[in-house]
MDTraj code that builds the backbone (N, CA, C; nanometers):
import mdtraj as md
import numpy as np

residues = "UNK UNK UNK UNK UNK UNK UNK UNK UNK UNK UNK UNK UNK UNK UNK UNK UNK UNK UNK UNK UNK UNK UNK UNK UNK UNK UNK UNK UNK UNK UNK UNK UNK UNK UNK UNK UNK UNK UNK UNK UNK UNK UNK UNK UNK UNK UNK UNK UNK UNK UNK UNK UNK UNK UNK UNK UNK UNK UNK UNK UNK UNK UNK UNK UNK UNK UNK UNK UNK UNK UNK UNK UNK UNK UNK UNK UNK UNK UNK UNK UNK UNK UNK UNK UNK UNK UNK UNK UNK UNK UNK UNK UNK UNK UNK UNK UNK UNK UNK UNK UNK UNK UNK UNK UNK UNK UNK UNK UNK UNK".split()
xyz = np.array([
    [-1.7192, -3.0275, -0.2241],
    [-1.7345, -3.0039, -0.0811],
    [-1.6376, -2.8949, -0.0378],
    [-1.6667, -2.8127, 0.0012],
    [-1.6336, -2.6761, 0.0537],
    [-1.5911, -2.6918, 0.2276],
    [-1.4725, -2.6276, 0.3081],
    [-1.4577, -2.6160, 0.3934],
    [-1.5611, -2.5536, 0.4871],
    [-1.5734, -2.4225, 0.4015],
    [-1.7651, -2.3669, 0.4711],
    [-1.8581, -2.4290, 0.5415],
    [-1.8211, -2.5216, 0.5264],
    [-1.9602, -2.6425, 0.5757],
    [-1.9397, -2.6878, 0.6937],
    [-1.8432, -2.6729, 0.7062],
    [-1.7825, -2.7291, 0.8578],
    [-1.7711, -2.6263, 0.9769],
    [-1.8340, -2.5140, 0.9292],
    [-1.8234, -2.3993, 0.9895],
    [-1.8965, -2.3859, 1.0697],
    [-1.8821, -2.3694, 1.2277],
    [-2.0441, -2.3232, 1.3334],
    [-2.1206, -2.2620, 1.2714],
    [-2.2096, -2.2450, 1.2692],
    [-2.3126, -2.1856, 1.1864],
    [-2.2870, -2.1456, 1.0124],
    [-2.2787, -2.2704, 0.9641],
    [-2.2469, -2.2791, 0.8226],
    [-2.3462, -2.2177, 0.7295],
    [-2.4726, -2.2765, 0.7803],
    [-2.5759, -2.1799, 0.6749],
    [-2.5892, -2.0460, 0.6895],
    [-2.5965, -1.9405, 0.8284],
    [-2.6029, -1.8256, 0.8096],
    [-2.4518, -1.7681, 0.7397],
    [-2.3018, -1.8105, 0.7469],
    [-2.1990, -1.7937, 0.6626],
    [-2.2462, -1.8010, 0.5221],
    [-2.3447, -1.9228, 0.4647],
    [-2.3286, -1.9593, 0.3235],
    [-2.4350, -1.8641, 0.2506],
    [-2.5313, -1.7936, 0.3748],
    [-2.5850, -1.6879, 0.3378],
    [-2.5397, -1.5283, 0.3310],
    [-2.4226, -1.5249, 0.3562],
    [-2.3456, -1.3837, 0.3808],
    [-2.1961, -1.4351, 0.2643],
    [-2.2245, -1.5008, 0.2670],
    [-2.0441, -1.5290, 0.1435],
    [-2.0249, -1.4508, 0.0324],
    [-2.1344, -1.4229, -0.0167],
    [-2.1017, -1.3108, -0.1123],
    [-2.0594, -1.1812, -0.0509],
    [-2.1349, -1.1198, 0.0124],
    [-2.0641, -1.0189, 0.1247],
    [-1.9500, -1.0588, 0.1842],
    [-1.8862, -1.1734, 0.1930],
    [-1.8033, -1.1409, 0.2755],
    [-1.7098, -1.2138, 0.2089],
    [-1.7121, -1.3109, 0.1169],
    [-1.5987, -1.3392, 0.0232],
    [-1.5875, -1.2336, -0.1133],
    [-1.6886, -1.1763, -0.1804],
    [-1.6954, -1.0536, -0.2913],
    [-1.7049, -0.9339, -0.2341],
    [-1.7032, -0.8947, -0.1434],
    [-1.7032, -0.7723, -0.0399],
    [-1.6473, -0.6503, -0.1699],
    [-1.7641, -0.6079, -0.1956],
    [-1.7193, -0.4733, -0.3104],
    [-1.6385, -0.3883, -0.2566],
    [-1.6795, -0.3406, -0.1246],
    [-1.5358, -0.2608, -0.0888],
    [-1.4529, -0.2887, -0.0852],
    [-1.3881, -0.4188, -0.0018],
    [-1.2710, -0.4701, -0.0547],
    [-1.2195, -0.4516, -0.1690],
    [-1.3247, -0.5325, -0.2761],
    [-1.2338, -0.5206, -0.4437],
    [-1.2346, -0.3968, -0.4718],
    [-1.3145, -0.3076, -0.4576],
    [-1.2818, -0.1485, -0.5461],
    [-1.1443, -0.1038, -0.4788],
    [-1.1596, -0.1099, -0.2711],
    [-1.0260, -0.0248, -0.2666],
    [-0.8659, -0.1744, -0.2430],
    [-0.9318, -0.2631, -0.3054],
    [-0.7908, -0.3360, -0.3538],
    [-0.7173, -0.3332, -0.4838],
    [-0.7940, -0.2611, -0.5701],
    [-0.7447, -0.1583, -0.7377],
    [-0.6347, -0.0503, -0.7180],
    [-0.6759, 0.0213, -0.5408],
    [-0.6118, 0.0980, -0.5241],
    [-0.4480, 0.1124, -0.4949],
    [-0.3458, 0.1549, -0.5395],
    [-0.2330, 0.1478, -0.5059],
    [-0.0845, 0.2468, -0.6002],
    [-0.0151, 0.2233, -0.6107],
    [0.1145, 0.3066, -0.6475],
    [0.1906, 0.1936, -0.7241],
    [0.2996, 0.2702, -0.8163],
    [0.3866, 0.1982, -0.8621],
    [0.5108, 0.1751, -0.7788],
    [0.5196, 0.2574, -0.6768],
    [0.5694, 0.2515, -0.5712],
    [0.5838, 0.1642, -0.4410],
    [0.4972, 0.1489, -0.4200],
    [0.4169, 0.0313, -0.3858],
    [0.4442, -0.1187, -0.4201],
    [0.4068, -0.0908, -0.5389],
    [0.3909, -0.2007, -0.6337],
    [0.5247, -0.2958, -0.6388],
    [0.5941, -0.1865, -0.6407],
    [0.7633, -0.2435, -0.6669],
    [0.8340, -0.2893, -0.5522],
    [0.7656, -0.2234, -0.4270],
    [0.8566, -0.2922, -0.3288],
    [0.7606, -0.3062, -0.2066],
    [0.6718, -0.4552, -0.3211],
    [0.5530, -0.4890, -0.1934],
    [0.6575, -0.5945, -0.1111],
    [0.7673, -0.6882, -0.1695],
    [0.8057, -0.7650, -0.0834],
    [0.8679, -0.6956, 0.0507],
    [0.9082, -0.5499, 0.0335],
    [0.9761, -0.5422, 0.1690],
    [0.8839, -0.4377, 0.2361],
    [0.7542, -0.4056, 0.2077],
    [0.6816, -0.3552, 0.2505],
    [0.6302, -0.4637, 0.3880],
    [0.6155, -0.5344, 0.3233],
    [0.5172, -0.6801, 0.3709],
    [0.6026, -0.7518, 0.4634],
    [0.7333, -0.7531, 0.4069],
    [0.8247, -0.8340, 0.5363],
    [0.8360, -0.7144, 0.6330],
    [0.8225, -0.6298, 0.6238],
    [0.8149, -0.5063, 0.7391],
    [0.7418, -0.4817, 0.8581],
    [0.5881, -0.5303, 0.7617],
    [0.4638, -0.5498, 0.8222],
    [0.4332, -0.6840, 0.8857],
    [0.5386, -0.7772, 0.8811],
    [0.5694, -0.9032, 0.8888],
    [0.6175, -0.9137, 1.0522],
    [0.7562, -0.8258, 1.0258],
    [0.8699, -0.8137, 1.1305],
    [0.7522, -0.7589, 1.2475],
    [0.6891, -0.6174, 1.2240],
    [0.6294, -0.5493, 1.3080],
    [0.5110, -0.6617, 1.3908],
    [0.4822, -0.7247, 1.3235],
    [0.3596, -0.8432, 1.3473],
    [0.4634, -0.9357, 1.5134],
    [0.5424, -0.9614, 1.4117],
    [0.6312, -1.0509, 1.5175],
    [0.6451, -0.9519, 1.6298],
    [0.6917, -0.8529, 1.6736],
    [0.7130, -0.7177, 1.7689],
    [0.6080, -0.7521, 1.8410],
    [0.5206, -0.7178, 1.7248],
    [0.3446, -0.6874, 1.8740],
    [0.3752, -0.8183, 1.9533],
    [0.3616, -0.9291, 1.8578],
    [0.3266, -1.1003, 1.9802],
    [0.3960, -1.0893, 2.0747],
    [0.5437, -1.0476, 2.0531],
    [0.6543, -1.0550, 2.1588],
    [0.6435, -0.9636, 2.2696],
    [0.5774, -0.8463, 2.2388],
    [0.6174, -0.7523, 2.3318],
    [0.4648, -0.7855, 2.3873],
    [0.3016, -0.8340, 2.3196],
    [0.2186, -0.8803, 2.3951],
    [0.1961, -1.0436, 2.4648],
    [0.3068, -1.1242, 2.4366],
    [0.3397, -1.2379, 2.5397],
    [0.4312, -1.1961, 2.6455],
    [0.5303, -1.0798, 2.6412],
    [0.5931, -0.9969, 2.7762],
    [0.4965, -0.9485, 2.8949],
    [0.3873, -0.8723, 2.8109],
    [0.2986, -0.8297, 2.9063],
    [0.1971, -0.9310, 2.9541],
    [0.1898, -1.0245, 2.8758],
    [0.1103, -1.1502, 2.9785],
    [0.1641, -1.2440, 3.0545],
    [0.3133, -1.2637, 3.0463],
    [0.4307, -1.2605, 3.1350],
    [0.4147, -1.1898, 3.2946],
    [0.4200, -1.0719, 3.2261],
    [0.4188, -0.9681, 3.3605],
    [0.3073, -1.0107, 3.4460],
    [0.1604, -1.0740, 3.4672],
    [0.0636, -1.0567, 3.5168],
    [0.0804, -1.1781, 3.6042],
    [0.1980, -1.2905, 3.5703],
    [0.2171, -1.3585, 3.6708],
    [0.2173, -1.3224, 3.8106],
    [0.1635, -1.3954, 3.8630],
    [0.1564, -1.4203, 4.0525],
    [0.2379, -1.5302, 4.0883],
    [0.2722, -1.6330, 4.0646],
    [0.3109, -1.7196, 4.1249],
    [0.4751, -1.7116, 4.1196],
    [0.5054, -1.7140, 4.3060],
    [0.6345, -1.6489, 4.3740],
    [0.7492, -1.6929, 4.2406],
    [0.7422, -1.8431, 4.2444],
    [0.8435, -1.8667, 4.1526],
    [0.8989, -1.8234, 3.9688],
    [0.7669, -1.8041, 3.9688],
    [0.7690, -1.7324, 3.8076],
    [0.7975, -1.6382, 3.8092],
    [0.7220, -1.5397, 3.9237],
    [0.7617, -1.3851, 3.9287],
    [0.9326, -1.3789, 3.9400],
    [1.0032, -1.4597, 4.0372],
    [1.1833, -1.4275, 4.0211],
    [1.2091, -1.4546, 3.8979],
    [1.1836, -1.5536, 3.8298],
    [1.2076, -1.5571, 3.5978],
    [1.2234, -1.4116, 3.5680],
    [1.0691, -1.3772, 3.5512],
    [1.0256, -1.2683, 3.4961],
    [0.9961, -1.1576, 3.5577],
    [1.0609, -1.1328, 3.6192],
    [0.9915, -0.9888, 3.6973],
    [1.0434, -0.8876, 3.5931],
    [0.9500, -0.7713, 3.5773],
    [0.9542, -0.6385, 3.5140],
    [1.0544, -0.5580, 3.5946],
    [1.0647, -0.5624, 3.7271],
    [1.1512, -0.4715, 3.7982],
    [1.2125, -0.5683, 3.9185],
    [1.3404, -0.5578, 3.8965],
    [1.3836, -0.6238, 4.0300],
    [1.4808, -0.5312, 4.1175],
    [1.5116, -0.5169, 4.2597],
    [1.5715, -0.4187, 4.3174],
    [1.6365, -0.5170, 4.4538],
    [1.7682, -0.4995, 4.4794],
    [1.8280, -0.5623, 4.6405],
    [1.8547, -0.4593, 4.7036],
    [1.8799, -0.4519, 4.7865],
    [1.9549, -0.4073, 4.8585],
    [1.9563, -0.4383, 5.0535],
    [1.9869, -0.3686, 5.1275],
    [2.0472, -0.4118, 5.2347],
    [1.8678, -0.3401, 5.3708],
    [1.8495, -0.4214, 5.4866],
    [1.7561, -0.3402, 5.5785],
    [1.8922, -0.2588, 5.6811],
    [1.8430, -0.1372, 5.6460],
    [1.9131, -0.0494, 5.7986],
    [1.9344, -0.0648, 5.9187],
    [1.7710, -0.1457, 5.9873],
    [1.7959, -0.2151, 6.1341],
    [1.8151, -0.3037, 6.1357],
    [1.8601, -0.3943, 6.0221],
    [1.8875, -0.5660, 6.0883],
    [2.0233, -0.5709, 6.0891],
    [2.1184, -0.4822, 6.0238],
    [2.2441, -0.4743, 5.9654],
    [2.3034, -0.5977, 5.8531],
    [2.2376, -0.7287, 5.9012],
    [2.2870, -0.8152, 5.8394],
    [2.2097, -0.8666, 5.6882],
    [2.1127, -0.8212, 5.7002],
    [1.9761, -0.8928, 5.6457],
    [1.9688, -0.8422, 5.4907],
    [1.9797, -0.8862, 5.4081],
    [1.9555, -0.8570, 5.2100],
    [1.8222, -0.8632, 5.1798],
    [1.8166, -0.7854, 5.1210],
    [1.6516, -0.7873, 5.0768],
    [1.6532, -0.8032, 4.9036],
    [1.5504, -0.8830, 4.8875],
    [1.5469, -0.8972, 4.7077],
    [1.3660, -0.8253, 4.7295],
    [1.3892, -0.7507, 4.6221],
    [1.2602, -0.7333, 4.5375],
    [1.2271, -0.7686, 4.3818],
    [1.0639, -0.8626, 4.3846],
    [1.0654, -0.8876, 4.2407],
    [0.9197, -0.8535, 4.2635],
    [0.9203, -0.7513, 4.1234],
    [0.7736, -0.7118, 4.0966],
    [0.7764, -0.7190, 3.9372],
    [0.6144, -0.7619, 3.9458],
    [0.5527, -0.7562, 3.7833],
    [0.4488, -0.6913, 3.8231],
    [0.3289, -0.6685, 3.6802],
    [0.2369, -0.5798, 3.6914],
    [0.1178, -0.6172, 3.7950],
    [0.0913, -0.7518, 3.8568],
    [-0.0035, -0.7544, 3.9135],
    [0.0607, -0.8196, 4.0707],
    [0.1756, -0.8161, 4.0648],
    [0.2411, -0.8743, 4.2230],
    [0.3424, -0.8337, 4.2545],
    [0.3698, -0.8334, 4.3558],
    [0.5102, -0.8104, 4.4245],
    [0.5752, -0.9070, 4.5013],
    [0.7269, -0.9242, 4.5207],
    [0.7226, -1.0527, 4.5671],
    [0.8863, -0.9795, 4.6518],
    [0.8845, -0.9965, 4.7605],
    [0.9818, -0.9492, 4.9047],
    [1.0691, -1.0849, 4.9466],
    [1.1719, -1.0921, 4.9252],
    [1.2658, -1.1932, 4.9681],
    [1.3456, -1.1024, 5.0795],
    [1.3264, -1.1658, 5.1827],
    [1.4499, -1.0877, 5.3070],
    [1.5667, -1.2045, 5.3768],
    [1.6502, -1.2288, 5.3510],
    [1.7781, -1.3264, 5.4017],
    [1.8160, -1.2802, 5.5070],
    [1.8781, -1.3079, 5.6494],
    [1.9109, -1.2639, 5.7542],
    [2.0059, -1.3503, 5.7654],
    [2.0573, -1.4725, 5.6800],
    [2.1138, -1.5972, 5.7380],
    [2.2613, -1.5513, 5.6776],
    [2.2834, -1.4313, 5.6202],
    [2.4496, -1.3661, 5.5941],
    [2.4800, -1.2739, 5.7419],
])
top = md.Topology()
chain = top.add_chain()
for i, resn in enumerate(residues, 1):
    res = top.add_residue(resn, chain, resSeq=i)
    for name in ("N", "CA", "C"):
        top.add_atom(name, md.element.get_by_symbol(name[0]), res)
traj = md.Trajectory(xyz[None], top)
């Protein structure tokens, strides 16, 4: 008993498995390679490893960023900026923005 079987549409898979588990292109250009290569597939691969980890991180940041909701956006905001309003004299202003919101905090109570 084969895992295959358990597959959504198991019979059109068990009809393509040779294509797609013996995939000739695959095997001809998996012959292909260097002694170079060859010798330093482990740190090739942990490289390609590390870089793997990069993308997730830097693409769970950007799905981070698309937050809306006020309280998440102060966590994570992509850009945050204070500073003071000119006519209230007293009043602080917070800014928190991510890619799909902006979020305006104004204090008057200093």
């Amino acid at each position: 008993f084969s895992n295959e079987y358990t597959l959504p549409g198991a019979a059109r898979f068990m009809q393509l498995a040779p294509c797609i588990e013996f995939n000739p292109c695959c095997i001809s250009y998996g012959k292909v390679g260097t002694r170079w290569g060859e010798r330093r597939r482990r740190p090739i691969f942990f490289f390609a490893f590390a870089m793997n980890m990069l993308a997730l991180a830097l693409t769970i940041a950007a799905a981070i960023g698309l937050e809306t909701s006020p309280t998440m956006l102060k966590r994570v905001a992509w850009v945050y900026a204070e500073g003071s309003l000119p006519f209230c004299g007293t009043c602080d202003t917070r800014i928190y923005m991510g890619l799909e919101s902006r979020l305006h905090v104004v204090d008057c109570s200093s």
